[in-house]
N, C-alpha and C positions, 0 to 999 in steps of 0.2 A: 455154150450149151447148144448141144447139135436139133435140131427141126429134123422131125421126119417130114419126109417128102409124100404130099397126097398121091394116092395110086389113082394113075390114069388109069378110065376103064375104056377099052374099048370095044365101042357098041357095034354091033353086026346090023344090018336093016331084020334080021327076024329079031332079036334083039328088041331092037325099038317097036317094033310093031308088038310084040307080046307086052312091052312097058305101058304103050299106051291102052293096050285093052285091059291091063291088069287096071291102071288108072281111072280108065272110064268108068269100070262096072266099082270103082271104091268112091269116087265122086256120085256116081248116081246113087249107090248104097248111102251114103251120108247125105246126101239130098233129100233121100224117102224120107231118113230116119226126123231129120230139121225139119221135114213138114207134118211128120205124127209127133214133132214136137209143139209146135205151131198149133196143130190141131187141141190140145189141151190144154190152151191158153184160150182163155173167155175172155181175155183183154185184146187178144188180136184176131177174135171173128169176124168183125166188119173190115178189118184191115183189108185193103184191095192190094197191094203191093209188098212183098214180108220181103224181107231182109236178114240174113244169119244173122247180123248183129241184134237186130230188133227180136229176133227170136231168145237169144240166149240173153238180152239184157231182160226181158218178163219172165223166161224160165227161172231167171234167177231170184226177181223180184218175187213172186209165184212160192218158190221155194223156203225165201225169208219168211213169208206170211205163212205157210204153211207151218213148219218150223216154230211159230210163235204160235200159233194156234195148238199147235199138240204139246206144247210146254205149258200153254195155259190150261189145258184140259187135264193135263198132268196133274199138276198142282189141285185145280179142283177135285178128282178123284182122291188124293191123299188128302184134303179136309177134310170131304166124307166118311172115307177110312178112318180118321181119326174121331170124326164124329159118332161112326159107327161103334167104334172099340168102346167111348166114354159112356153112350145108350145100355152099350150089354155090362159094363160093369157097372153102371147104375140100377141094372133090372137085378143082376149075381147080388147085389147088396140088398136090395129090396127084398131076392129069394131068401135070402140067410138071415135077414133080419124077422121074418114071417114065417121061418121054417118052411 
């Protein structure tokens, strides 16, 4: 079974220099972004020191709770629904039996 061979690149010094300013301004862009992430964590405002890790492990945490929260909100809204449908066809009965 034949391997291809990785293609050497060869880099020019304009080259590298466009690479790393392409690099910096995508590290600084994902840096903002982890810190308006940060920022929408109520568990790491007192935090003095943040961390990527410590960020995406609460956003994730953050996320679950969230998540469980509007599945439970869910649920509730479909009892009421349901409680609502059995209310009017208990009144529809009441009209029809009263004329």
């Amino acid at each position: 079974m034949a391997t291809k061979k990785k293609r050497v690149r060869v880099w020019t010094p304009e080259d590298r220099a466009a690479h790393r300013v392409f690099e910096k301004s995508r590290r600084e862009a994902f840096n903002d972004r982890l810190i308006d992430l940060a920022k929408q964590m109520p568990s790491l405002a007192r935090t003095r020191r943040l961390n990527k890790h410590m960020i995406v492990e609460q956003s994730i945490a953050r996320h679950i709770t969230q998540r469980k929260m509007c599945l439970s909100v869910a649920q509730e809204v479909r009892q009421i629904l349901t409680e609502r449908d059995e209310l009017l066809a208990e009144v529809n009965r009441w009209r029809s039996a009263n004329g």
